[in-house]
py3Dmol code that shows the C-alpha trace and the ligand (Angstrom):
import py3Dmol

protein = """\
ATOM      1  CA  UNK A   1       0.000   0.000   0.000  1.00  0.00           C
ATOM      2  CA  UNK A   2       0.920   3.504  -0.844  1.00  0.00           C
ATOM      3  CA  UNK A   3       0.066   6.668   1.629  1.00  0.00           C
ATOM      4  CA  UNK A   4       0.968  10.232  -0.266  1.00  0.00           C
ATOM      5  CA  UNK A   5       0.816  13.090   2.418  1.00  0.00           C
ATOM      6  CA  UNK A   6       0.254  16.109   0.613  1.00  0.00           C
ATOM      7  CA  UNK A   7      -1.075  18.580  -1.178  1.00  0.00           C
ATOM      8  CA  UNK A   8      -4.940  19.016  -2.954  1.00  0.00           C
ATOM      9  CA  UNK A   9      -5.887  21.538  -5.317  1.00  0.00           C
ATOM     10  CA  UNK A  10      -8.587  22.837  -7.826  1.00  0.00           C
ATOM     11  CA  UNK A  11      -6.838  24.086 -10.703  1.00  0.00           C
ATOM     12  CA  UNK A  12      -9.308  26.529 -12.480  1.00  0.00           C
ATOM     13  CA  UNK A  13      -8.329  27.116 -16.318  1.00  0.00           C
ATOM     14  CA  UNK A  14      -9.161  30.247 -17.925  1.00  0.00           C
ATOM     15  CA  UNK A  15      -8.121  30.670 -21.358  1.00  0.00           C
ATOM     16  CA  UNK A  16      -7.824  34.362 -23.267  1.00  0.00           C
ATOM     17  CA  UNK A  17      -5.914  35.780 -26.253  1.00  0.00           C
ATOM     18  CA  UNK A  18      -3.459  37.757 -24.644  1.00  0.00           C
ATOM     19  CA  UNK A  19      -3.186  37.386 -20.294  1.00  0.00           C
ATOM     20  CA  UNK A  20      -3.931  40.813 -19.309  1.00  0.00           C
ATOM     21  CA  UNK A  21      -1.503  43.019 -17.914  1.00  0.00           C
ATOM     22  CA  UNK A  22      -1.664  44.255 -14.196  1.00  0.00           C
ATOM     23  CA  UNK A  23      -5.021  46.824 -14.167  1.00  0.00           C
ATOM     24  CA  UNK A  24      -6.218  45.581 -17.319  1.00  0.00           C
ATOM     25  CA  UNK A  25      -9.763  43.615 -17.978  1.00  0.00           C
ATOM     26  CA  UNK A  26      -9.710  41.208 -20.857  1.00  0.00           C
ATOM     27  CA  UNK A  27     -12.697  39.039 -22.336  1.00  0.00           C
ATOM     28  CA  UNK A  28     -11.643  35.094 -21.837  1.00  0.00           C
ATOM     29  CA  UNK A  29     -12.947  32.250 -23.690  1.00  0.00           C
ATOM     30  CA  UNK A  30     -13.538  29.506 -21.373  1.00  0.00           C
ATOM     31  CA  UNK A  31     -12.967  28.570 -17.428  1.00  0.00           C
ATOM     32  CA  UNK A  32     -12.492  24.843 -16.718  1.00  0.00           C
ATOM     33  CA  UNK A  33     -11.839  22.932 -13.398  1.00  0.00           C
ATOM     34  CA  UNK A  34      -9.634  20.341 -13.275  1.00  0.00           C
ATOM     35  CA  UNK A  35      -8.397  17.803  -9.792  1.00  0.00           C
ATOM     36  CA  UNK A  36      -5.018  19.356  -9.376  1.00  0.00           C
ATOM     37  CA  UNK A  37      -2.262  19.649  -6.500  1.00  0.00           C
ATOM     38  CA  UNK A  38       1.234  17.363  -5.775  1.00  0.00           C
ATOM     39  CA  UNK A  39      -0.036  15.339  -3.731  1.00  0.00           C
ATOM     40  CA  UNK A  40      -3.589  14.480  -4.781  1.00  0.00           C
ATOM     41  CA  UNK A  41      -1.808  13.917  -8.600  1.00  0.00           C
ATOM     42  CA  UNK A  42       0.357  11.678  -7.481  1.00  0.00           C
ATOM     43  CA  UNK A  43      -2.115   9.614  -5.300  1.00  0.00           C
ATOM     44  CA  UNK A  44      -4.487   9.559  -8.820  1.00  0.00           C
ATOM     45  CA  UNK A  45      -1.061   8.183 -10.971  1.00  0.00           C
ATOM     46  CA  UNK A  46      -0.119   5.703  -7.958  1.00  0.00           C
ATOM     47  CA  UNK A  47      -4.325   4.373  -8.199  1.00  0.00           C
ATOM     48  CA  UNK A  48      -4.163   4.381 -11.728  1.00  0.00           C
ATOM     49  CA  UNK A  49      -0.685   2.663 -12.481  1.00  0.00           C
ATOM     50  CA  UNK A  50      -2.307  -0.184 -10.142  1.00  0.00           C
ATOM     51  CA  UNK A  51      -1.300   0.825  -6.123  1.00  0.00           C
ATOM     52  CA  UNK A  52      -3.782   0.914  -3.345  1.00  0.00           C
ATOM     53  CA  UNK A  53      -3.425   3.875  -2.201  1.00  0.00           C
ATOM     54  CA  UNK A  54      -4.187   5.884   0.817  1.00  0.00           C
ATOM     55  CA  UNK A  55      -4.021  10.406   1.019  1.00  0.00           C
ATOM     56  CA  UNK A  56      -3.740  11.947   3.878  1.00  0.00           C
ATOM     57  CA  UNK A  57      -4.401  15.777   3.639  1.00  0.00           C
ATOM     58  CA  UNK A  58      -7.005  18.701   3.780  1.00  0.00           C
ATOM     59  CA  UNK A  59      -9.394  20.087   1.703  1.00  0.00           C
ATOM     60  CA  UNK A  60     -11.953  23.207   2.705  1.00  0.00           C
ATOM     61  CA  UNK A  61     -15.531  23.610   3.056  1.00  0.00           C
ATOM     62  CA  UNK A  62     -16.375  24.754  -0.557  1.00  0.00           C
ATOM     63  CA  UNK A  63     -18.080  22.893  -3.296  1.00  0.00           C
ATOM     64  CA  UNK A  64     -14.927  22.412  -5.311  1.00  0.00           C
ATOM     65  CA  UNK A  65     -13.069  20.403  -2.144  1.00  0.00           C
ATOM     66  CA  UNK A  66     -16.305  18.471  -2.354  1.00  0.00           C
ATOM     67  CA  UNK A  67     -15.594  17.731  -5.981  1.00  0.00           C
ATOM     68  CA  UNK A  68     -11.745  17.000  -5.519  1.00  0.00           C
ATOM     69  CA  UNK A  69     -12.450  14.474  -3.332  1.00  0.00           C
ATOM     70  CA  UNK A  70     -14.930  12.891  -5.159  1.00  0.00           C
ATOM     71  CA  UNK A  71     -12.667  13.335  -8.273  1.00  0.00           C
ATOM     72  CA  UNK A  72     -10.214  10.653  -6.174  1.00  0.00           C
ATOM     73  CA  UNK A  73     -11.873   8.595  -4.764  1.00  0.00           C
ATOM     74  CA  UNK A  74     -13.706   7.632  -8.371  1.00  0.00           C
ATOM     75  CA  UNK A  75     -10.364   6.925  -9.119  1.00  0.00           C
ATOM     76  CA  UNK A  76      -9.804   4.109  -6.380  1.00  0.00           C
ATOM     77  CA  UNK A  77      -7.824   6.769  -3.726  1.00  0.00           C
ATOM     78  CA  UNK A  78      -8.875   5.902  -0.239  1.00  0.00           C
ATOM     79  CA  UNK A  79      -9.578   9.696   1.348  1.00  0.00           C
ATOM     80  CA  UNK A  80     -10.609   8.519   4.575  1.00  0.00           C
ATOM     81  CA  UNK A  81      -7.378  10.630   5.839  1.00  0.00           C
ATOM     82  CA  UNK A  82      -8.547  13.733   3.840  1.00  0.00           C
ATOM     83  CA  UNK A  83      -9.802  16.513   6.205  1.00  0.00           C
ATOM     84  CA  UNK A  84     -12.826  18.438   5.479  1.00  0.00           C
ATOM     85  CA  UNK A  85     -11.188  21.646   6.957  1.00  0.00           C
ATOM     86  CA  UNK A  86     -13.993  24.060   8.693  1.00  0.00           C
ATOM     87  CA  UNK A  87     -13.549  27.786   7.917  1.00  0.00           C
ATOM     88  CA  UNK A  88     -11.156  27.143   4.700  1.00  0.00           C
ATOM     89  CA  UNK A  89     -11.327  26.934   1.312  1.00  0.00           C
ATOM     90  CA  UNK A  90      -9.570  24.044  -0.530  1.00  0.00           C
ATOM     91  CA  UNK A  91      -6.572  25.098  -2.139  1.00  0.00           C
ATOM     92  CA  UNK A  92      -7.313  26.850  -5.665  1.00  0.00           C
ATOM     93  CA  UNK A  93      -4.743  27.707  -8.858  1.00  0.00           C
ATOM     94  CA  UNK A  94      -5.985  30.208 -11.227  1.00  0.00           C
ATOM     95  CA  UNK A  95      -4.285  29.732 -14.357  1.00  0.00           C
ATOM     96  CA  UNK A  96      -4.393  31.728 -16.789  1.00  0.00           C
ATOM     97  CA  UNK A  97      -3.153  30.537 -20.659  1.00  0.00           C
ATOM     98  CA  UNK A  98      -3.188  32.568 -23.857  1.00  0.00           C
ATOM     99  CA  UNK A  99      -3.178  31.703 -27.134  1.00  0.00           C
ATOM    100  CA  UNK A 100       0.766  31.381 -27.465  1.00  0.00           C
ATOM    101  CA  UNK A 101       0.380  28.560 -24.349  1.00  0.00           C
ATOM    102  CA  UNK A 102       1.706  31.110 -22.165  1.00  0.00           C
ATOM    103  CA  UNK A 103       1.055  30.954 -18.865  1.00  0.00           C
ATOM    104  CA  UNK A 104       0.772  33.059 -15.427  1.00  0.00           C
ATOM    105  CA  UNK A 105      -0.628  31.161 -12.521  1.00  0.00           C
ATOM    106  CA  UNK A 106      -1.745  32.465  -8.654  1.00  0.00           C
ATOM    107  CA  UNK A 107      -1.746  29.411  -6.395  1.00  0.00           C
ATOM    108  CA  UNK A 108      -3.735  29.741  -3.012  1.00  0.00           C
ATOM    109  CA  UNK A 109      -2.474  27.365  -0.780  1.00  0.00           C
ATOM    110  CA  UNK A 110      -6.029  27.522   1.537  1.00  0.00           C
ATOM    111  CA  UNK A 111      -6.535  23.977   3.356  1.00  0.00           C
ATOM    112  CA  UNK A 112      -3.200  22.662   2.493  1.00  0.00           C
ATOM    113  CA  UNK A 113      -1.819  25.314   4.450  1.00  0.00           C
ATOM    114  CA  UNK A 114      -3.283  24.165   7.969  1.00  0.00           C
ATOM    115  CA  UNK A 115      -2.087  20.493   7.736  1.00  0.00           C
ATOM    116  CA  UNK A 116       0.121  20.245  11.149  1.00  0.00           C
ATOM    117  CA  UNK A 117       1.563  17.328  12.647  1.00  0.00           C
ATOM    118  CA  UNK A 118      -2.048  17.031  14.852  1.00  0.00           C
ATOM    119  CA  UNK A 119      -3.045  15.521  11.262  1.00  0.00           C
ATOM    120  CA  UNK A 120      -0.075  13.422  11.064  1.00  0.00           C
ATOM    121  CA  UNK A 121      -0.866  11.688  14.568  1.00  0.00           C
ATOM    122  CA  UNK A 122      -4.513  11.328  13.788  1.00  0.00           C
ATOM    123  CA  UNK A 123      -3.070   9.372  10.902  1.00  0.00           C
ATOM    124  CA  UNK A 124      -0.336   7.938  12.134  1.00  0.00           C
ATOM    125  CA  UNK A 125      -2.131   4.358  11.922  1.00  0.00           C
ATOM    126  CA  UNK A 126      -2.780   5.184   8.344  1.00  0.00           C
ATOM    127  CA  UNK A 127       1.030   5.455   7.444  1.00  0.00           C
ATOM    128  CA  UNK A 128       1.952   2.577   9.625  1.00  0.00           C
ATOM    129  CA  UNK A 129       0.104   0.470   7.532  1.00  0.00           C
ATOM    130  CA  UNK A 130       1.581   1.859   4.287  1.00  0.00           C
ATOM    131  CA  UNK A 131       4.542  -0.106   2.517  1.00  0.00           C
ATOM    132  CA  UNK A 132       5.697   2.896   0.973  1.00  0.00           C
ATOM    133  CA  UNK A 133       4.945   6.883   2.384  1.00  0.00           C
ATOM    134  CA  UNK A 134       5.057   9.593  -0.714  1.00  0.00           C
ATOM    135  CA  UNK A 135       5.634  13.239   0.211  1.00  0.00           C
ATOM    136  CA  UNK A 136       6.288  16.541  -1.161  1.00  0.00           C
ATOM    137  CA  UNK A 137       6.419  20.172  -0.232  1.00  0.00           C
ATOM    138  CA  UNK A 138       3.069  21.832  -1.010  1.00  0.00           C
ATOM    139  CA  UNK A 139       1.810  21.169   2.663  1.00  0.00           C
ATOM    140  CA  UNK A 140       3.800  23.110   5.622  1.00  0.00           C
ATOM    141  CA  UNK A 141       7.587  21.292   6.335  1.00  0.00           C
ATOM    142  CA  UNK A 142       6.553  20.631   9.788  1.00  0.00           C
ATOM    143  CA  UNK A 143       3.494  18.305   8.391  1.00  0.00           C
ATOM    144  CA  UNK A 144       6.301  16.666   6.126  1.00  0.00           C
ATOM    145  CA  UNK A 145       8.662  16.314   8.835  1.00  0.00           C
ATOM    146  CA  UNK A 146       6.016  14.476  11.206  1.00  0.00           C
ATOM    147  CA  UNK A 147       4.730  12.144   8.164  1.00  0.00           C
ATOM    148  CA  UNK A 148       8.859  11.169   7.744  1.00  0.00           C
ATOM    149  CA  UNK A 149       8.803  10.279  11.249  1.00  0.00           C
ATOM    150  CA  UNK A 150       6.551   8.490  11.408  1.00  0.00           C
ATOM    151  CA  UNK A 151       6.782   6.272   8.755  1.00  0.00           C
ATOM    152  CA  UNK A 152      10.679   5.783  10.079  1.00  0.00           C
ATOM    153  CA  UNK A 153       8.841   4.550  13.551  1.00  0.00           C
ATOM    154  CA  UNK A 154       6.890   2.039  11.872  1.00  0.00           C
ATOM    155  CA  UNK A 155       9.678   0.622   9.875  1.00  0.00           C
ATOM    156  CA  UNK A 156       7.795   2.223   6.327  1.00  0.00           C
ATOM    157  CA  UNK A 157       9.749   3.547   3.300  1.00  0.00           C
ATOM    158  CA  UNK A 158       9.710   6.994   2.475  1.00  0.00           C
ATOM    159  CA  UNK A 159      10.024   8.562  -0.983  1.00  0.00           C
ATOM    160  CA  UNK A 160      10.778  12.429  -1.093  1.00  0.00           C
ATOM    161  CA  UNK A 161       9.803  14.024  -3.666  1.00  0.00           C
ATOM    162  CA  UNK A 162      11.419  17.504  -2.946  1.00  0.00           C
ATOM    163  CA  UNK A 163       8.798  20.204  -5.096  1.00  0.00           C
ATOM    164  CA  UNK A 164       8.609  22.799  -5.032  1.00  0.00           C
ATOM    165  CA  UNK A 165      11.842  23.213  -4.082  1.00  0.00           C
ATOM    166  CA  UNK A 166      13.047  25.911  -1.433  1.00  0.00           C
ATOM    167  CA  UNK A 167      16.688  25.837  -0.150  1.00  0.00           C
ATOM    168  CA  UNK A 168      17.012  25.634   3.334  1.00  0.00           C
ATOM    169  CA  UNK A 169      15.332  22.409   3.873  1.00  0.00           C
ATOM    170  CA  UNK A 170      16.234  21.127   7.835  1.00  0.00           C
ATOM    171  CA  UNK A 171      18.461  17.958   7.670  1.00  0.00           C
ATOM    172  CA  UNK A 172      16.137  14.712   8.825  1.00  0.00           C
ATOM    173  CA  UNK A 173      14.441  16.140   5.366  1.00  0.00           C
ATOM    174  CA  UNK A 174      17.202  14.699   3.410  1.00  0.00           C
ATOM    175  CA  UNK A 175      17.702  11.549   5.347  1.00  0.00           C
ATOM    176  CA  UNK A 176      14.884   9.440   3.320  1.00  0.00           C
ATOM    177  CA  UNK A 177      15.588   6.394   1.671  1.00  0.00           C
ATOM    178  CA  UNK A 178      14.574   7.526  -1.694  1.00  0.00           C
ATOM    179  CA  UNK A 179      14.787  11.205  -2.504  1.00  0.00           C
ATOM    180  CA  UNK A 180      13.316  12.141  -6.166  1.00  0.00           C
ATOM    181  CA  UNK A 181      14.145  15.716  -7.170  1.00  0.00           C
ATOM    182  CA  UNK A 182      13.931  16.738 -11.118  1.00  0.00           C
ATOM    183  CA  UNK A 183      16.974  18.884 -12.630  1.00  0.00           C
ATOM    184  CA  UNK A 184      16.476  22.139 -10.894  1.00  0.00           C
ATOM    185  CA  UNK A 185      15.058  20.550  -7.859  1.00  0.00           C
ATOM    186  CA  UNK A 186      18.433  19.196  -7.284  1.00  0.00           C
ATOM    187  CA  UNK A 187      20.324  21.937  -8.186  1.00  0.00           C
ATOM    188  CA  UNK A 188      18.379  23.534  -5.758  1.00  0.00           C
ATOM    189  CA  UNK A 189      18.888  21.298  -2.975  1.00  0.00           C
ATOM    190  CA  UNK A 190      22.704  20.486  -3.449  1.00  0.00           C
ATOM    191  CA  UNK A 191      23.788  24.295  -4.789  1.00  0.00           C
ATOM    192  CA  UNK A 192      25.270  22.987  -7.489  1.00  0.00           C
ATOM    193  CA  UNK A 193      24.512  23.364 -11.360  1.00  0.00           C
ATOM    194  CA  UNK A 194      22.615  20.579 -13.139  1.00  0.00           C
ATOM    195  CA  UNK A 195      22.750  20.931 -16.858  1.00  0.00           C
ATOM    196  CA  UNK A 196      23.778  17.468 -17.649  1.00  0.00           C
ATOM    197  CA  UNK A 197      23.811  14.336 -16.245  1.00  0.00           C
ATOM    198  CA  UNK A 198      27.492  14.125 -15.417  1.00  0.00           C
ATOM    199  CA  UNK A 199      26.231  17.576 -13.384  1.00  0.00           C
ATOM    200  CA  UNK A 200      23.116  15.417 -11.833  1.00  0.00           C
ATOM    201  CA  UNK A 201      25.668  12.818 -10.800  1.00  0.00           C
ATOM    202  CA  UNK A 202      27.398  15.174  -8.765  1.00  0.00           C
ATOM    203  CA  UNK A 203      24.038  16.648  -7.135  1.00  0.00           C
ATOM    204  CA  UNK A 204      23.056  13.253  -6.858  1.00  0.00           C
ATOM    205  CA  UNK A 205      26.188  12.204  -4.059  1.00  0.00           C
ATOM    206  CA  UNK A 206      26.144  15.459  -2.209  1.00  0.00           C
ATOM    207  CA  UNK A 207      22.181  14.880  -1.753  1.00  0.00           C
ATOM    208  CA  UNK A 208      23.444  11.279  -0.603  1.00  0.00           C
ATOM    209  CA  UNK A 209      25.925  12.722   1.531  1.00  0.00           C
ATOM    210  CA  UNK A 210      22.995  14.893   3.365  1.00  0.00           C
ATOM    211  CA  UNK A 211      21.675  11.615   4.059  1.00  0.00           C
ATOM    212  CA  UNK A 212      19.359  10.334   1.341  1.00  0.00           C
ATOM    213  CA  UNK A 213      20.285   6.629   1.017  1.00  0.00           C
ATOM    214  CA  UNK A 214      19.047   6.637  -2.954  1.00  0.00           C
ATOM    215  CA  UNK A 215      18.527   9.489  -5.420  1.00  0.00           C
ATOM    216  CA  UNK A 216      16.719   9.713  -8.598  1.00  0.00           C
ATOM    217  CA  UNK A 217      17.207  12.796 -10.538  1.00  0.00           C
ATOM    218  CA  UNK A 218      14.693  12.742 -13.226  1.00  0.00           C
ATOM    219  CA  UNK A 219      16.030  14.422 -16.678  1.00  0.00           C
ATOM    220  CA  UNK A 220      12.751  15.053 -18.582  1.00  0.00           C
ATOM    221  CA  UNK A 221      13.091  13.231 -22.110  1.00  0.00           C
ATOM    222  CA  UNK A 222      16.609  12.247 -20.843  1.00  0.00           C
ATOM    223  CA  UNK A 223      15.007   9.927 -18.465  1.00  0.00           C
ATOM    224  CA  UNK A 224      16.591   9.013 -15.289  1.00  0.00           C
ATOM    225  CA  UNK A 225      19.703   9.154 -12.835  1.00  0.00           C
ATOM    226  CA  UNK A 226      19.438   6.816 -10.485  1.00  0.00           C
ATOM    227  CA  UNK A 227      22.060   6.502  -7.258  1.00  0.00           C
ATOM    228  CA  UNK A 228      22.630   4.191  -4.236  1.00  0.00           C
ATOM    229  CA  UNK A 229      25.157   2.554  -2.720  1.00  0.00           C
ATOM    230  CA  UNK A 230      25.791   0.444  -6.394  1.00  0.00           C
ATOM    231  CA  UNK A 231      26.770   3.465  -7.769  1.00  0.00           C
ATOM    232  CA  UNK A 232      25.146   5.858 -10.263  1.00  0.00           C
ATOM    233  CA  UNK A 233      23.106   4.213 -13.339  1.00  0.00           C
ATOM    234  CA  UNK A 234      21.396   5.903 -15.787  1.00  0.00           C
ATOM    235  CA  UNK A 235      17.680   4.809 -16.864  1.00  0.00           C
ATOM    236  CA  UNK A 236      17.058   5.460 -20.404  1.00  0.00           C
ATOM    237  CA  UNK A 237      13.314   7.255 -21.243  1.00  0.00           C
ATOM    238  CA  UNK A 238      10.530   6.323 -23.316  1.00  0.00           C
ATOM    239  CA  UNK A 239      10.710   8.006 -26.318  1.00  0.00           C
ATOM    240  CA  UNK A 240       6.951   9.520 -26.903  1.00  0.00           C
ATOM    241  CA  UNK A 241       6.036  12.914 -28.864  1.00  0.00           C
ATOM    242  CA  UNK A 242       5.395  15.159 -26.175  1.00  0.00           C
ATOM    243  CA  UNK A 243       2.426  17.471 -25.692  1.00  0.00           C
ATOM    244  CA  UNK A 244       1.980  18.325 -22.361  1.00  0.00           C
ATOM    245  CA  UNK A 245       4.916  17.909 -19.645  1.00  0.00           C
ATOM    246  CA  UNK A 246       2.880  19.293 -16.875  1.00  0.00           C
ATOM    247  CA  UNK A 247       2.641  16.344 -14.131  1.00  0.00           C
ATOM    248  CA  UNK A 248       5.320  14.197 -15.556  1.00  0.00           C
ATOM    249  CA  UNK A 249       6.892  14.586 -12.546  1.00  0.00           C
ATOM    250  CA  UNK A 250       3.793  13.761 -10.701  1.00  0.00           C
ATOM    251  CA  UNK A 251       3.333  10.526 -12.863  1.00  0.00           C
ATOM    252  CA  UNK A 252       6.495   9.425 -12.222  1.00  0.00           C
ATOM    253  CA  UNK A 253       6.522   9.664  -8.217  1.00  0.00           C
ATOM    254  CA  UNK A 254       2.930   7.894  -7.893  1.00  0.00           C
ATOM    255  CA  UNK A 255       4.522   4.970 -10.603  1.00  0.00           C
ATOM    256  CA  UNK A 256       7.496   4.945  -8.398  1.00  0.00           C
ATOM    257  CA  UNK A 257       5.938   5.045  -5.181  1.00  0.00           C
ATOM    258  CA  UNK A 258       3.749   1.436  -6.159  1.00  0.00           C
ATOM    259  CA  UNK A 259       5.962  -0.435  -8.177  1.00  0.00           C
ATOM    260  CA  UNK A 260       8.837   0.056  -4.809  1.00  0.00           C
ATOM    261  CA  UNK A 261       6.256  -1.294  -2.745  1.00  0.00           C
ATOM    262  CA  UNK A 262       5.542  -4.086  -4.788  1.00  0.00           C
ATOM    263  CA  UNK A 263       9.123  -4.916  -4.926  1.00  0.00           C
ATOM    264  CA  UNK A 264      12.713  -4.529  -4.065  1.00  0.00           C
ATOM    265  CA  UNK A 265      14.266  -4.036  -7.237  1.00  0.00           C
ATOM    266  CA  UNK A 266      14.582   0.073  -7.256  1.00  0.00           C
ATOM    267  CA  UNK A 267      16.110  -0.094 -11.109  1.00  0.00           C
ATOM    268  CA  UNK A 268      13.211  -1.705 -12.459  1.00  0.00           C
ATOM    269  CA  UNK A 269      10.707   0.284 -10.161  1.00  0.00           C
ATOM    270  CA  UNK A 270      12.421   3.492 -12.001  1.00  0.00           C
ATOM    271  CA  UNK A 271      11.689   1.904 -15.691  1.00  0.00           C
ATOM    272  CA  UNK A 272       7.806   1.594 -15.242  1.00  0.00           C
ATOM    273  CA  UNK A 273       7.864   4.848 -13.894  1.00  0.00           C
ATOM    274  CA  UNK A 274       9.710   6.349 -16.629  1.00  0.00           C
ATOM    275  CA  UNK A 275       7.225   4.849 -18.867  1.00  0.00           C
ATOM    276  CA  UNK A 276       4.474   6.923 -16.421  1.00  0.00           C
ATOM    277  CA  UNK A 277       5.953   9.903 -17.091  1.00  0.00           C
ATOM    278  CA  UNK A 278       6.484   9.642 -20.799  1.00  0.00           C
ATOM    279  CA  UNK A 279       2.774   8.743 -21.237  1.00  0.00           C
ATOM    280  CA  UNK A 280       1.873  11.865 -19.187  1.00  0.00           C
ATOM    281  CA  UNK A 281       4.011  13.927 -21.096  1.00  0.00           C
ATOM    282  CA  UNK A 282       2.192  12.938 -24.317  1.00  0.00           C
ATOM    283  CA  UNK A 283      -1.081  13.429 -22.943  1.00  0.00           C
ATOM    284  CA  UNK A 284      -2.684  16.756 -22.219  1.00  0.00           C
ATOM    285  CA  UNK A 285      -3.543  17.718 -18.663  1.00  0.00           C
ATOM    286  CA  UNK A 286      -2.814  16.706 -14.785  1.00  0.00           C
ATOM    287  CA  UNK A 287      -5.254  13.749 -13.142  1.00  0.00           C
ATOM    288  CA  UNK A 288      -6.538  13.346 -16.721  1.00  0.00           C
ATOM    289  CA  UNK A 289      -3.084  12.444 -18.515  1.00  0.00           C
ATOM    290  CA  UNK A 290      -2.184   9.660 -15.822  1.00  0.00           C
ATOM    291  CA  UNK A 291      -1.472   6.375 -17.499  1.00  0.00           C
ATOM    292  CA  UNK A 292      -3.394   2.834 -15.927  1.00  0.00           C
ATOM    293  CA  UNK A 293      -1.172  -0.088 -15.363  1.00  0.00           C
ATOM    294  CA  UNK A 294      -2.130  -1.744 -18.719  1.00  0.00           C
ATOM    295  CA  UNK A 295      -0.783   1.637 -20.632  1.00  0.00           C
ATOM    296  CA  UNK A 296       2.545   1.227 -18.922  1.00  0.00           C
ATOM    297  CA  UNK A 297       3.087  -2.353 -19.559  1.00  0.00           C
ATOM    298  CA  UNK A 298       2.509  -2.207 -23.065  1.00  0.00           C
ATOM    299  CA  UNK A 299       4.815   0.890 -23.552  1.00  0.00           C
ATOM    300  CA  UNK A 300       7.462  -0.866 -21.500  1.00  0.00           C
ATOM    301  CA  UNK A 301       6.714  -3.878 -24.263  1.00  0.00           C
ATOM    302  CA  UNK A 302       7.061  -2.183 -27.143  1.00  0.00           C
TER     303      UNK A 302
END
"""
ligand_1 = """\
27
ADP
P 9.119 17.226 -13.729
O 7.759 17.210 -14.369
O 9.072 17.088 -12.237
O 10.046 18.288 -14.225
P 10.489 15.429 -15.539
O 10.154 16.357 -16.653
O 11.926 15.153 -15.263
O 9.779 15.822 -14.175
O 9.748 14.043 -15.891
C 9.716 12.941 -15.031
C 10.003 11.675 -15.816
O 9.009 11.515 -16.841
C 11.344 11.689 -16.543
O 12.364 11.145 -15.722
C 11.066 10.805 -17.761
O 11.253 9.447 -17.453
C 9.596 11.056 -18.038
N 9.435 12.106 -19.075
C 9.163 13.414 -18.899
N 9.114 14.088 -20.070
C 9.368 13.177 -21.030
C 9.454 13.214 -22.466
N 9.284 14.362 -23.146
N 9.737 12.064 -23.117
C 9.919 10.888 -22.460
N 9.852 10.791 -21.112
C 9.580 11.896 -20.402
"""
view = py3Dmol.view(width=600, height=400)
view.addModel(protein, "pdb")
view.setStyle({"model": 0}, {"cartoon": {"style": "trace"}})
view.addModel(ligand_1, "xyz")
view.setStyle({"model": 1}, {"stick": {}})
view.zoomTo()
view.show()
């Protein structure tokens, strides 16, 4: 079983000609909602690429939380963990595209922004019974920092996935056993460059000397660095036209988190969820572009 501790968002779309500029009113074309946030997207790939899976987080009072939830748990997530926070909203991102597929978005972090380690105890029994824990950083670092804990008391694995990055991260952060940054994630993290792999290498074993026992630097259509105490290997992508990269990173975490927890063998755990992330890259949208189980096998068969 999975557990992701994280993050829950509606994303609301709004599409226009030009994105107005600040004190301007423009006319827009269209407003779409779409199941959005870290956390809840990779809880919908880790379902969906064949995990039972468990999310522990908040959501507010408003109709769209409502919706999110129900959004998830169509989609075989467990949200039995998932606050209904009184007096918030659930958090929203306003994006705005224009015609060129440029983009400016406002993220409200609402309910996210109250999860506290009080959340993390009342579902501490929750991530004791997980195999694998999944976290990021769109919840509060003291809400991440209680979930890592407690997995590490009940013996459970934790995966890190460290977006969005901020530098300054405390220590017992970094001391996960798999820690899953993307190229400026990691460059982030260690202060160093990463332009190339040889560069993500080097990211890669000062992240491991911080304390991550394994790092996977994801490359985009370079596919993957992985490192552990074998050394560094890298795992080669699927090749796929890419349309829309946005949750790649999200596909591959929730592939990652469920094939680890189904077994041992981290190098082949990082192959299906390449394939994950390829087939969310050539798919438009977030929650809507993960790829089931089947897709991935007969990718990684081709
Ligand atoms: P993020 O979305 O966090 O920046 P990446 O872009 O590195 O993450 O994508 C995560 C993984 O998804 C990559 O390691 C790779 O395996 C796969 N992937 C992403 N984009 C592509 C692409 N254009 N072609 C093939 N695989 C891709």
């Amino acid at each position: 079983r999975v557990v992701v501790l994280g993050s829950l968002n509606t994303d609301l779309v709004v599409r226009c000609a030009e994105l107005p500029a600040p004190g301007q009113t423009v006319a827009g074309r269209s407003v779409a909602e779409f199941g959005g946030g870290k956390g809840a997207n990779q809880a919908v790939a880790a379902a969906l690429a064949g995990g039972d899976v468990a999310m522990v987080g908040a959501v507010g009072e408003d109709a769209a939380s409502g919706r999110l939830v129900d959004g998830l748990v169509r989609r075989g997530v467990d949200c039995g963990a998932v606050v209904r926070r009184a007096g918030t909203r659930g958090g929203t991102a306003v994006i705005t595209v224009d015609d060129r597929g440029q983009n400016s978005i406002v993220v409200v972090p609402g309910a996210n922004g109250t999860v506290g380690p009080a959340d993390v105890a009342a579902a501490e029994a929750t991530i004791a019974a997980a195999d694998v824990l999944l976290v990021q950083l769109e919840i509060p670092v003291d809400a991440v920092l209680a979930g890592v804990a407690a997995a590490k008391r009940a013996g459970v694995r934790v995966i890190f996935d460290p977006a969005p990055a901020v530098a300054g991260l405390p220590d017992e952060l970094f001391a996960v056993d798999l820690l899953c940054p993307n190229e400026t994630e990691a460059a982030i993290l260690s202060g160093l460059p990463v332009k190339s792999p040889e560069d993500a290498e080097r990211a890669a074993d000062r992240l491991r000397e911080r304390g991550a026992t394994r790092v996977a630097v994801t490359l985009g259509d370079a596919g993957t660095l992985l490192c552990d105490a074998a050394g560094a290997r890298l795992i080669p992508p699927f090749p796929v036209i890419a349309v829309d990269t946005t949750a790649a990173g999200d596909a591959f975490a929730g592939a990652l988190a469920v094939r680890w927890a189904a077994t041992d063998d981290l190098d082949a755990a990082v192959r299906f969820a390449n394939a994950a992330g390829a087939l969310a890259a050539s798919a438009a949208g977030a929650q809507d572009s993960m790829a089931t189980a089947a897709d991935i096998h007969a990718l990684m068969a081709d």
